[in-house]
VMD Tcl script that builds the backbone (N, CA, C; Angstrom):
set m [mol new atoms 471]
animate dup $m
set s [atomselect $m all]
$s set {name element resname resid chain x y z} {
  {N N UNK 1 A -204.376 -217.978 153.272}
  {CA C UNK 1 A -204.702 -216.868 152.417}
  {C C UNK 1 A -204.205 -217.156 151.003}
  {N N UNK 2 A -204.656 -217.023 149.884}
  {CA C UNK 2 A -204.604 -216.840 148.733}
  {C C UNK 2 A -203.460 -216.254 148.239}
  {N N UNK 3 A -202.755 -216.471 147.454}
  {CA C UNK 3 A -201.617 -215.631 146.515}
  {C C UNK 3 A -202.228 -214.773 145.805}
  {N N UNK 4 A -201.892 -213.750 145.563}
  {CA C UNK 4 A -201.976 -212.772 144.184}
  {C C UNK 4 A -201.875 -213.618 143.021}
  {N N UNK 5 A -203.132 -213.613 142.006}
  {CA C UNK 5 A -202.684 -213.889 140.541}
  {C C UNK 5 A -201.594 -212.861 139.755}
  {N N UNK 6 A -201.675 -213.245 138.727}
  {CA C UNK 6 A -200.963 -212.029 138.026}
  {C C UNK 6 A -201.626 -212.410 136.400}
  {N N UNK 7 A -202.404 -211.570 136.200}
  {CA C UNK 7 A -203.550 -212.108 135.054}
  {C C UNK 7 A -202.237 -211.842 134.131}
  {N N UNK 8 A -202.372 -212.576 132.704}
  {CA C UNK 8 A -201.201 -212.150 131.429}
  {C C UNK 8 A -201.655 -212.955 130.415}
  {N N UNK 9 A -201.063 -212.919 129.447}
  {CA C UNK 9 A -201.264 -213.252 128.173}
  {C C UNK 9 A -199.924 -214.361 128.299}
  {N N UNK 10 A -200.057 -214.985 127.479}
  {CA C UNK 10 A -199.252 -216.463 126.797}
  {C C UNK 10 A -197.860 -215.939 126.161}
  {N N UNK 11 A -197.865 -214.510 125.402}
  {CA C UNK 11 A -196.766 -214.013 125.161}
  {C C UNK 11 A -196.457 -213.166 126.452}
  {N N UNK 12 A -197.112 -212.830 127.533}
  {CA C UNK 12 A -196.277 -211.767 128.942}
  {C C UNK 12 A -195.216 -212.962 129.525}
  {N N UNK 13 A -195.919 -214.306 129.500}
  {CA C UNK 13 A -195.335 -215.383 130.307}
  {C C UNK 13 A -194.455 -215.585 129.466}
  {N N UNK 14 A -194.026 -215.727 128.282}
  {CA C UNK 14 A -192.422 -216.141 127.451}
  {C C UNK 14 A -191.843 -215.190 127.815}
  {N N UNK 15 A -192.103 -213.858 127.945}
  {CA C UNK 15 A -191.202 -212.640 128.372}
  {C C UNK 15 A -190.403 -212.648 129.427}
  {N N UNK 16 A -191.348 -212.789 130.477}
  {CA C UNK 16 A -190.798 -213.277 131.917}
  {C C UNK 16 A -189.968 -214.176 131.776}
  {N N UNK 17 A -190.399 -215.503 131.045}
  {CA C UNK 17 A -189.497 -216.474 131.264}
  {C C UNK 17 A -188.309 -216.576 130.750}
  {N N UNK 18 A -187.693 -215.682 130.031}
  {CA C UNK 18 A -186.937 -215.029 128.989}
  {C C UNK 18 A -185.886 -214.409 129.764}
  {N N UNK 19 A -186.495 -213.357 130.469}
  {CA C UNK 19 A -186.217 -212.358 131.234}
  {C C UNK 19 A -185.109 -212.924 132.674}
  {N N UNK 20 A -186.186 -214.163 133.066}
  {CA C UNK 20 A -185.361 -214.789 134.276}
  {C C UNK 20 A -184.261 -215.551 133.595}
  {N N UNK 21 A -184.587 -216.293 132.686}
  {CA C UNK 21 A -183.190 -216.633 132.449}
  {C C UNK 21 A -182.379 -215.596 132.142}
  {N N UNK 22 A -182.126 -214.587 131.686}
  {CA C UNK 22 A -181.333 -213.536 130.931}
  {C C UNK 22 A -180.728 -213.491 132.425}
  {N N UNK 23 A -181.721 -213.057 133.687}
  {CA C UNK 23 A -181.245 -212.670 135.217}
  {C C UNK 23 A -180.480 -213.592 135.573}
  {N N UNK 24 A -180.954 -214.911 135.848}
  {CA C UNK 24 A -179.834 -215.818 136.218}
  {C C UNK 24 A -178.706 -216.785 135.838}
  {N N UNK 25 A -178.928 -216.618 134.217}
  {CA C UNK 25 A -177.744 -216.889 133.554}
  {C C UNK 25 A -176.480 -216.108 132.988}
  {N N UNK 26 A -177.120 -215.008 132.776}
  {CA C UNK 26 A -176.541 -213.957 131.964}
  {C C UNK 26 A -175.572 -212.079 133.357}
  {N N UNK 27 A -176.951 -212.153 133.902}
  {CA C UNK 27 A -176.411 -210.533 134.365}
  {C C UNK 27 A -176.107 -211.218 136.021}
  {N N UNK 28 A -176.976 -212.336 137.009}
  {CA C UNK 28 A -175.970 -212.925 137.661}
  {C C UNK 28 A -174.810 -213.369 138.420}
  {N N UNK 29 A -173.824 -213.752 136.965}
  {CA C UNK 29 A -172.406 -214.338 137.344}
  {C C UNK 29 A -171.806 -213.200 137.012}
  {N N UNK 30 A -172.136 -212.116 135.945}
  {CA C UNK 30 A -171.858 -210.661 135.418}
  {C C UNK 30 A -171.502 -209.931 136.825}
  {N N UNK 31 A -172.462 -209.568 137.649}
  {CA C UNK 31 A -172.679 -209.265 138.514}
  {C C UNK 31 A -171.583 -210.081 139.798}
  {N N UNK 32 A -171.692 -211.307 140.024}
  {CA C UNK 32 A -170.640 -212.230 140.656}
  {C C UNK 32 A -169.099 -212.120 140.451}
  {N N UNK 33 A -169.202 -211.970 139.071}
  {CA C UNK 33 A -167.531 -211.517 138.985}
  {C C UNK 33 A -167.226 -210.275 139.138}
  {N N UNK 34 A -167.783 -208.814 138.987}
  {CA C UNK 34 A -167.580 -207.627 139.201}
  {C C UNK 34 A -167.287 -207.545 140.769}
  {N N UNK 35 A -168.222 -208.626 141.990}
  {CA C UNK 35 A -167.615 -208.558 143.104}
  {C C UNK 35 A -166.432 -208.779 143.359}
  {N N UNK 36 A -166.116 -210.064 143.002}
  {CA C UNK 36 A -164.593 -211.024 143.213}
  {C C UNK 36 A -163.677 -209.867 142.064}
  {N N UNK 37 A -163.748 -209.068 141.715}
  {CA C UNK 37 A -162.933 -208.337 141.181}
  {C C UNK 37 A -162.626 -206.929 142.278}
  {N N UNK 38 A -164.004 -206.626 142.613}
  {CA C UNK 38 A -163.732 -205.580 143.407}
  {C C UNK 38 A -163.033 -205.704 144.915}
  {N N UNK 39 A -163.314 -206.911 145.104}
  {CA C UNK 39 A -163.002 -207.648 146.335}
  {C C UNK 39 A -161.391 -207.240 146.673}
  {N N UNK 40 A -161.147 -207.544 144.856}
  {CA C UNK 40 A -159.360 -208.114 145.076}
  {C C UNK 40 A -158.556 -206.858 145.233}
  {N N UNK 41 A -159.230 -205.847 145.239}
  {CA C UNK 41 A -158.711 -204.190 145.264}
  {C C UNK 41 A -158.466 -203.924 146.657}
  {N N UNK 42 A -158.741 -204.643 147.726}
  {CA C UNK 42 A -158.818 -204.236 149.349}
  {C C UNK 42 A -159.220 -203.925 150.135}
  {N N UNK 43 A -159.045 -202.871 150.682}
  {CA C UNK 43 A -159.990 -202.333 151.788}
  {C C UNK 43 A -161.602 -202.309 151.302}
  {N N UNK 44 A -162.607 -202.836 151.614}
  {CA C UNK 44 A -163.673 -202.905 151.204}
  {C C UNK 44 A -164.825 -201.771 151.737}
  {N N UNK 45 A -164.026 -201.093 152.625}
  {CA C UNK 45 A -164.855 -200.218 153.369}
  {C C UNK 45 A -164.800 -198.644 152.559}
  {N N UNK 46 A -164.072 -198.363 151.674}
  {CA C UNK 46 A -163.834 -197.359 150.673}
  {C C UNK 46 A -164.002 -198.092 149.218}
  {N N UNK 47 A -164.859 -199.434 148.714}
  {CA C UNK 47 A -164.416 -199.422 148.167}
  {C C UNK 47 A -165.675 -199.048 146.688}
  {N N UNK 48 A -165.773 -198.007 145.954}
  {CA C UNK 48 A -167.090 -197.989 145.763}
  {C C UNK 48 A -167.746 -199.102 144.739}
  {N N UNK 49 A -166.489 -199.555 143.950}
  {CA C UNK 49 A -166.629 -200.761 142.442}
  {C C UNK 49 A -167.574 -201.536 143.783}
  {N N UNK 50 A -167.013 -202.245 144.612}
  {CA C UNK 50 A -167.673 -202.564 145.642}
  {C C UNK 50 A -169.017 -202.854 146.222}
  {N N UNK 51 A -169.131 -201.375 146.490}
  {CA C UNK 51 A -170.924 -201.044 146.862}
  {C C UNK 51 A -171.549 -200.941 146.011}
  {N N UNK 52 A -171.348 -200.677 144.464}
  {CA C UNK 52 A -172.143 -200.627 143.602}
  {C C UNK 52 A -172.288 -202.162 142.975}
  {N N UNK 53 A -171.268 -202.847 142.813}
  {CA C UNK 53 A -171.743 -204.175 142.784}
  {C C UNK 53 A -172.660 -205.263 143.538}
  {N N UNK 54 A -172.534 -204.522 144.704}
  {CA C UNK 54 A -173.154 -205.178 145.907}
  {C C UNK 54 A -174.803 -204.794 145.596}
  {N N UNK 55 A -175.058 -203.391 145.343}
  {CA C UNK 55 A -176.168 -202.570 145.100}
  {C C UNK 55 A -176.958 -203.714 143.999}
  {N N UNK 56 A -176.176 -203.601 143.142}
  {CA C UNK 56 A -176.752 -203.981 142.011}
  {C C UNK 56 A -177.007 -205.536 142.084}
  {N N UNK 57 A -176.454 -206.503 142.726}
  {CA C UNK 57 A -176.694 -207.863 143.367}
  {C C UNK 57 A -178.331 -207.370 143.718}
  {N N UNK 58 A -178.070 -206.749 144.398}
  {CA C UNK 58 A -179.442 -206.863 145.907}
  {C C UNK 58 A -180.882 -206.610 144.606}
  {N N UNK 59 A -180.395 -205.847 143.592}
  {CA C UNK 59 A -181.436 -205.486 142.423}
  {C C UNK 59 A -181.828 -206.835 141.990}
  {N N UNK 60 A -180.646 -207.557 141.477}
  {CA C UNK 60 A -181.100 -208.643 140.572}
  {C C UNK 60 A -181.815 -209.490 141.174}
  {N N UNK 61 A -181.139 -210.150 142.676}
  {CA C UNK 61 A -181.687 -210.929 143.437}
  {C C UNK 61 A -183.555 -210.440 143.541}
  {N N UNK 62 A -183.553 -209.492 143.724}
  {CA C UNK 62 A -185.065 -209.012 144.242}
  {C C UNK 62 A -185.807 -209.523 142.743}
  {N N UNK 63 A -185.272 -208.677 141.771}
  {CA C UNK 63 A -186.352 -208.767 140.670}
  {C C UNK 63 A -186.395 -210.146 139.966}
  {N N UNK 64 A -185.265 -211.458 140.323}
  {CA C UNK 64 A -185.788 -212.571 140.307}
  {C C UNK 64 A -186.347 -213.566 141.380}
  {N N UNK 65 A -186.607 -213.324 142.185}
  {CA C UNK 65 A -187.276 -213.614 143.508}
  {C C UNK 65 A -188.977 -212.578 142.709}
  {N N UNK 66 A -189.094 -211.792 141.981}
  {CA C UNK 66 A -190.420 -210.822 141.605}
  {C C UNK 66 A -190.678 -212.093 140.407}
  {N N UNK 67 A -189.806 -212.232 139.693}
  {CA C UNK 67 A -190.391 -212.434 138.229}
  {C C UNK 67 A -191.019 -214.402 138.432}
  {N N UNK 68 A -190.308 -214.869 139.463}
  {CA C UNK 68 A -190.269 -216.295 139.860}
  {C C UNK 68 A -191.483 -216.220 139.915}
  {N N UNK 69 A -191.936 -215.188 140.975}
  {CA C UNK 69 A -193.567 -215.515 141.765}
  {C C UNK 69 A -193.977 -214.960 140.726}
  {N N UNK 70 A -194.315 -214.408 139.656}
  {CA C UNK 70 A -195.105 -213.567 138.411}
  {C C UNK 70 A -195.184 -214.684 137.732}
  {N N UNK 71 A -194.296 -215.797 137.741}
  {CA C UNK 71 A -194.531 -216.630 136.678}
  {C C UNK 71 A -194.732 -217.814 137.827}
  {N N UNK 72 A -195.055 -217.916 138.851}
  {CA C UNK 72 A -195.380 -218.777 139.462}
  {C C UNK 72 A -197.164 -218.644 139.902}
  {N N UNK 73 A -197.424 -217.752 140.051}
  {CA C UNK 73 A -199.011 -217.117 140.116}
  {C C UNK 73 A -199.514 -216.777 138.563}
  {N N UNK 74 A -198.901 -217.066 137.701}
  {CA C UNK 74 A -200.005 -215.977 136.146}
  {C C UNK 74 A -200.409 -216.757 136.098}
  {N N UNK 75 A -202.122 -216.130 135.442}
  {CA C UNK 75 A -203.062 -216.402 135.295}
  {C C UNK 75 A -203.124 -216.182 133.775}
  {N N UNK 76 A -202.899 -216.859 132.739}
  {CA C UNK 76 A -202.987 -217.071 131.629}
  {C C UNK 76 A -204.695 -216.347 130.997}
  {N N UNK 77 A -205.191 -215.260 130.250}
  {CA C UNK 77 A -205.921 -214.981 130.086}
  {C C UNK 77 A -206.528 -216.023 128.746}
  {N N UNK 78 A -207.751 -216.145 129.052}
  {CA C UNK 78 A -208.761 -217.040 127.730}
  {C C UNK 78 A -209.917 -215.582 127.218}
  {N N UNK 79 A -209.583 -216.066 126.195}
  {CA C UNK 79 A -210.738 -215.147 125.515}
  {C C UNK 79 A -211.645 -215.438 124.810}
  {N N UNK 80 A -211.727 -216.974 124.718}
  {CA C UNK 80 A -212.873 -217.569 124.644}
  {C C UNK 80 A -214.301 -217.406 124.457}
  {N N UNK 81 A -214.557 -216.636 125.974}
  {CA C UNK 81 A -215.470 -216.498 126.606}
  {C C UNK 81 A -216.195 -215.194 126.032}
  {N N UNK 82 A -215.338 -214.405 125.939}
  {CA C UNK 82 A -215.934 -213.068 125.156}
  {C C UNK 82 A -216.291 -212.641 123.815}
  {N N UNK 83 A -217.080 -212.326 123.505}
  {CA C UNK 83 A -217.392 -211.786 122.786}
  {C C UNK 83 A -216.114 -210.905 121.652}
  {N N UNK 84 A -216.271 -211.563 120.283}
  {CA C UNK 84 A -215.103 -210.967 119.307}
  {C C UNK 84 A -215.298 -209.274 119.779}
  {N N UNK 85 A -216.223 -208.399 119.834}
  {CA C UNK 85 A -216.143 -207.452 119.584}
  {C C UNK 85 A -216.252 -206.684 121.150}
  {N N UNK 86 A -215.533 -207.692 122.091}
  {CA C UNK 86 A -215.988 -206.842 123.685}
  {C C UNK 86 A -214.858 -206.834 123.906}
  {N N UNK 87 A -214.455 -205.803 124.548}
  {CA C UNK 87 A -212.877 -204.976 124.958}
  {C C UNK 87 A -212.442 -206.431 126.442}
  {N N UNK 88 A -211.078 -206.950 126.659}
  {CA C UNK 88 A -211.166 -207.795 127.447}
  {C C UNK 88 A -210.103 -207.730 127.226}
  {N N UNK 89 A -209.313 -208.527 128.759}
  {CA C UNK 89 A -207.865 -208.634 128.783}
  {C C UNK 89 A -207.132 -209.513 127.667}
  {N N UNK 90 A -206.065 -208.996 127.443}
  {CA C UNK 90 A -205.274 -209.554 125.933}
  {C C UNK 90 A -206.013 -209.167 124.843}
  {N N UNK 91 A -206.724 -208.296 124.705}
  {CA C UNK 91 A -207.024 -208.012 123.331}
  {C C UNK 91 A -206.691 -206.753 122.652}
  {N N UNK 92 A -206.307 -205.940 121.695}
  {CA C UNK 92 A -206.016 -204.698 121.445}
  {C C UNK 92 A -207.848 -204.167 121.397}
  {N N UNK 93 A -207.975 -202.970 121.919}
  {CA C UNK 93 A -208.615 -201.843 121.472}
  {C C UNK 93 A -207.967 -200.631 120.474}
  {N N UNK 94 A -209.189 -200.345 119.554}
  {CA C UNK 94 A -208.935 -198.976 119.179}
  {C C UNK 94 A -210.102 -198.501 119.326}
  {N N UNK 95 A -209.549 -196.706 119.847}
  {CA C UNK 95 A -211.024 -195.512 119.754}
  {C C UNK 95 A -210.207 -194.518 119.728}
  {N N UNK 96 A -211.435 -193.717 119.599}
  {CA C UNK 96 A -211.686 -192.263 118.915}
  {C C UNK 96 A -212.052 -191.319 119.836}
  {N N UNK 97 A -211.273 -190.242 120.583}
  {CA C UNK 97 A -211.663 -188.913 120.757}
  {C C UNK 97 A -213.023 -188.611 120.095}
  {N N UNK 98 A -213.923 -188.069 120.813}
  {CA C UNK 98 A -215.128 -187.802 120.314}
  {C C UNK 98 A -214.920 -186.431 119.950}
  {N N UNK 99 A -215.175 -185.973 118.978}
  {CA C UNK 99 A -214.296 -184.502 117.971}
  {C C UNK 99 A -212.991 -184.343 117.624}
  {N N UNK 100 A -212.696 -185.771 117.476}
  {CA C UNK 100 A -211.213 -185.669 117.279}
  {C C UNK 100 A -210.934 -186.537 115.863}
  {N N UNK 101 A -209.914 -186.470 115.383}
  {CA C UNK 101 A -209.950 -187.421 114.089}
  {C C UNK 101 A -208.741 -188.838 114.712}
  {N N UNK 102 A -208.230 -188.481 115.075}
  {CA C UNK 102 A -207.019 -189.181 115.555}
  {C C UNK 102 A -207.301 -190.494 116.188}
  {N N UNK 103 A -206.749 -191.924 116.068}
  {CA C UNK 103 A -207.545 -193.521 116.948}
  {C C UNK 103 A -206.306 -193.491 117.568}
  {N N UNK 104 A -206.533 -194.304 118.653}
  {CA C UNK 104 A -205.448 -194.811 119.603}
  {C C UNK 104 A -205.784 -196.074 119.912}
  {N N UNK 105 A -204.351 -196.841 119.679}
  {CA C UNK 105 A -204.843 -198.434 119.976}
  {C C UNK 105 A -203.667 -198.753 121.261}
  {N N UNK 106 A -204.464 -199.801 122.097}
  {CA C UNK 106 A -203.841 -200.127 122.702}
  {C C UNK 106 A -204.239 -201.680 123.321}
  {N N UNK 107 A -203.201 -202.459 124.111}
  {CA C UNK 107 A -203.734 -203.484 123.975}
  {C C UNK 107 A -203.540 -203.879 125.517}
  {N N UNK 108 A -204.885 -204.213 126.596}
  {CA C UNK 108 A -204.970 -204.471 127.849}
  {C C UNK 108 A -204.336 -206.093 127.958}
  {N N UNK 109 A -203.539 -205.638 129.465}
  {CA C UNK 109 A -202.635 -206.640 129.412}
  {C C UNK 109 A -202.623 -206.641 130.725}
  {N N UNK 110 A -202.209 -207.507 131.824}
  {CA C UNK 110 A -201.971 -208.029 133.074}
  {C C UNK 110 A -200.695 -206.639 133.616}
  {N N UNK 111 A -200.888 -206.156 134.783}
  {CA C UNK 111 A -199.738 -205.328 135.727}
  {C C UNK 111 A -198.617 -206.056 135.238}
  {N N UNK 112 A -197.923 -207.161 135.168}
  {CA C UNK 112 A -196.891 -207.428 134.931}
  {C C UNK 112 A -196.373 -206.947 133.974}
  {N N UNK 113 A -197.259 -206.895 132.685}
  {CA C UNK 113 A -196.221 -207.140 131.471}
  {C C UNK 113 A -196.506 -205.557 130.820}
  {N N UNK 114 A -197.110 -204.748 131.622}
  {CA C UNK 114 A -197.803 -203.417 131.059}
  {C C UNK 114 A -196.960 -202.694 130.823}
  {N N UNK 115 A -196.626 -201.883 129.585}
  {CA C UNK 115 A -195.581 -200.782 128.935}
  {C C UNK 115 A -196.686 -199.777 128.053}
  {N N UNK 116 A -196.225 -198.935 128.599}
  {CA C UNK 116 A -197.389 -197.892 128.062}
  {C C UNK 116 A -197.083 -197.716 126.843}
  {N N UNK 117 A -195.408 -197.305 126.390}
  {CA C UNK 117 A -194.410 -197.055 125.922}
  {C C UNK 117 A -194.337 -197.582 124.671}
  {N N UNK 118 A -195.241 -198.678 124.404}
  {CA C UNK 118 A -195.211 -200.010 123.147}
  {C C UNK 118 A -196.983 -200.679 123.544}
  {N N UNK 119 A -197.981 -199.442 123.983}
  {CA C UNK 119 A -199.223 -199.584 123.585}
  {C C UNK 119 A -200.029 -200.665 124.892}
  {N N UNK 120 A -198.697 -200.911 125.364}
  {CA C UNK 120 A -199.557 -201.827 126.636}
  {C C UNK 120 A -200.139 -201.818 127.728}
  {N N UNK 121 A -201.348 -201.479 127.959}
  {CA C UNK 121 A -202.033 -201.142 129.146}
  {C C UNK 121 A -202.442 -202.152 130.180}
  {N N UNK 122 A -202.152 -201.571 131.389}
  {CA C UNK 122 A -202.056 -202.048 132.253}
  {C C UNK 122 A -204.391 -202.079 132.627}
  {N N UNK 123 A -204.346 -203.675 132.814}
  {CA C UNK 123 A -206.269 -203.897 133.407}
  {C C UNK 123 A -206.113 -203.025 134.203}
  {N N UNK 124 A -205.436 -203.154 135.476}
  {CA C UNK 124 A -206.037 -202.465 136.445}
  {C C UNK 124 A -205.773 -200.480 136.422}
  {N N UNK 125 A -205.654 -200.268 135.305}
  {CA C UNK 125 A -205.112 -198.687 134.888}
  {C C UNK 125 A -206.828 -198.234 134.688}
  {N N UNK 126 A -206.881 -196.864 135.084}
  {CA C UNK 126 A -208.539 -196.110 134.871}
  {C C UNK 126 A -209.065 -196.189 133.499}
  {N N UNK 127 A -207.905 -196.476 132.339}
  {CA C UNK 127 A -208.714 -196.168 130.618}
  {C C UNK 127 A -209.349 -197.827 130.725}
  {N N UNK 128 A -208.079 -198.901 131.014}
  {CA C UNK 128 A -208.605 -200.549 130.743}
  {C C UNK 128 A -209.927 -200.420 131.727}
  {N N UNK 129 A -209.771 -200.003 132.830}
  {CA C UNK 129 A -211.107 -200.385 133.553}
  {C C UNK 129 A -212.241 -199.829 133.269}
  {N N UNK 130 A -212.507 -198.484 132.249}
  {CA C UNK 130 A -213.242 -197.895 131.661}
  {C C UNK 130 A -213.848 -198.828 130.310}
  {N N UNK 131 A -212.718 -199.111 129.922}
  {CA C UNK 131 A -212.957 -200.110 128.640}
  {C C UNK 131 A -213.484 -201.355 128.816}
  {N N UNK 132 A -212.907 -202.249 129.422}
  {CA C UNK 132 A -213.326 -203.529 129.426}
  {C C UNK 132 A -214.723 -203.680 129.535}
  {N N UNK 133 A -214.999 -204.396 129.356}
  {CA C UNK 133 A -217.014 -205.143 129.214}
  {C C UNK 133 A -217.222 -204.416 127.857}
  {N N UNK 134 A -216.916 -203.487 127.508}
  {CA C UNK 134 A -217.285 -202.716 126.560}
  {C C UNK 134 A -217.683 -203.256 124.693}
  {N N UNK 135 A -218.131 -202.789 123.891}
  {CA C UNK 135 A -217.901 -203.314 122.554}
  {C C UNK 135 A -217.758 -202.521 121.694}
  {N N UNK 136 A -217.317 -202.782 120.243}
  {CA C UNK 136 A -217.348 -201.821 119.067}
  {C C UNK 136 A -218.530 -201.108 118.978}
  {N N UNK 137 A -218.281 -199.785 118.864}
  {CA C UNK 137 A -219.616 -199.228 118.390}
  {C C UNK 137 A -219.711 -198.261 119.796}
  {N N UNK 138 A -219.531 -198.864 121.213}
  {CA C UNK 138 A -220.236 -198.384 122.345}
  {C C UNK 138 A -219.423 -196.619 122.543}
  {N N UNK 139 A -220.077 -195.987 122.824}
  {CA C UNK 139 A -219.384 -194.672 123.598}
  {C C UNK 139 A -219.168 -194.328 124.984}
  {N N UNK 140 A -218.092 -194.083 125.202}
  {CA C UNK 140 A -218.531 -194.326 127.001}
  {C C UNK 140 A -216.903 -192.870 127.414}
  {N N UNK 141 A -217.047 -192.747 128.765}
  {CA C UNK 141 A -216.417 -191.593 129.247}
  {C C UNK 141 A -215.078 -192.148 129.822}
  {N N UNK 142 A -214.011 -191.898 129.967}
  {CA C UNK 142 A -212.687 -192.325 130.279}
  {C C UNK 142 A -212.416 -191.038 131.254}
  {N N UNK 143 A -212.031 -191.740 132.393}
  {CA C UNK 143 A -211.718 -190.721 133.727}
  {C C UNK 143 A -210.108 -190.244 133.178}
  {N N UNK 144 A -209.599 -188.960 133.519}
  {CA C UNK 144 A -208.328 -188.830 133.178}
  {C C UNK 144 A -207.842 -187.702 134.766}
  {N N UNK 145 A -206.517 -187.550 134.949}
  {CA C UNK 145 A -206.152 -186.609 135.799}
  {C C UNK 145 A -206.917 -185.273 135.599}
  {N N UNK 146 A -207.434 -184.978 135.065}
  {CA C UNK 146 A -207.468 -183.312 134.997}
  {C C UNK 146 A -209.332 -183.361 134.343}
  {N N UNK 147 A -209.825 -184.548 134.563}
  {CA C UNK 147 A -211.018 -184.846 133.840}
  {C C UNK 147 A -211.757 -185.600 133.285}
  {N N UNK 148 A -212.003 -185.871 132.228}
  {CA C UNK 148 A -212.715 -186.900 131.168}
  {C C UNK 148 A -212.708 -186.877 129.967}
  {N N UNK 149 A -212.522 -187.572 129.302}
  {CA C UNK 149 A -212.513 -187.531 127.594}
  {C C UNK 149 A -213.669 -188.641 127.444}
  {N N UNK 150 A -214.381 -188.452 126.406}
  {CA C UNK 150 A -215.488 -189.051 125.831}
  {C C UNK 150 A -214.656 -189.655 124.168}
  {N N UNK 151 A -214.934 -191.342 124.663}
  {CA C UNK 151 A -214.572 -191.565 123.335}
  {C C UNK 151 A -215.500 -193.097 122.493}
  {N N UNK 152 A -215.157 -193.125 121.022}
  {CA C UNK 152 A -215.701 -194.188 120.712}
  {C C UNK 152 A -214.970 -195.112 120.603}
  {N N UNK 153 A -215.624 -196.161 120.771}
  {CA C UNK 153 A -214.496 -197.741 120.523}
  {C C UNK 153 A -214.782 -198.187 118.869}
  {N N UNK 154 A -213.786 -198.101 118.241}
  {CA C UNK 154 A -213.657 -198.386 116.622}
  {C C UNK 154 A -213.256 -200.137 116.022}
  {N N UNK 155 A -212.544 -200.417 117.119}
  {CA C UNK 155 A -212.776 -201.559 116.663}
  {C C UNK 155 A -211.857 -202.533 118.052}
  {N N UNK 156 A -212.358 -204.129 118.052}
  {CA C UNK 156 A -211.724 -204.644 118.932}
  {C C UNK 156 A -210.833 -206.188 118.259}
  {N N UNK 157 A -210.020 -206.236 118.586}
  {CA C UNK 157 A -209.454 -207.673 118.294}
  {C C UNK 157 A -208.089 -207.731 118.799}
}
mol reanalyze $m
mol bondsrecalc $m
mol representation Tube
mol addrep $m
């Protein structure tokens, strides 16, 4: 069976790779010595410095064992292929509320590296999958919780 890709951009993959080192160089041995400290306090069965160090091990371990395979499966996006003015992974969109004055840009990006928070949308999210194929100029309907908004695409790059 096939692995999961993890589609991303050329800057999601420095992030990650950034990120894991920060995990296993940096927070780690951080983490390693807070045990051997808590250790040296005693009874380990009360001890909470302890369980929360332990807790927080089991975090790091997981999310670099996550970020390994994210950067062991990405799929580096090309944009090549598309069209300057067609909405596609790694590229920013902006549009327009249809009766609205206000643009919103945002820029479709691979599940991994997606932060809504700093404009980054996740492909597989209902607005990117509404958008993509799409081009400047086109109008098209965006599914939302409570409905639909109708908007225009103003510009792509």
């Amino acid at each position: 069976m096939a692995e999961k890709t993890f589609p991303m951009t050329q800057e999601g993959l420095e992030k990650l790779k950034l990120e894991l080192d920060d995990l296993k160089l940096v927070k780690r041995p951080e983490v390693i010595d807070r045990i051997k400290v808590a250790r040296s306090y005693g009874d380990l069965s009360e001890n909470s410095e302890y369980e929360a160090a332990k807790d927080e091990q089991a975090f790091i371990e997981g999310r670099i064992s996550t970020v390994e395979t994210m950067i062991r499966y990405a799929d580096i996006v090309d944009n090549t292929k598309t069209a300057k003015n067609e909405v596609a992974l790694g590229k920013s969109v902006t549009f327009q509320e249809i009766g609205e004055d206000e643009e919103e840009t945002y820029q479709i990006v691979g599940t991994a590296e997606a932060d809504p928070f700093a404009g980054k949308i996740s492909n597989e999210s209902p607005i990117a999958q509404a958008l993509i194929g799409k081009k400047t100029g086109d109008t098209l309907k965006i599914p939302l919780p409570v409905g639909e908004i109708e908007v225009k695409i103003v510009k792509v790059k």
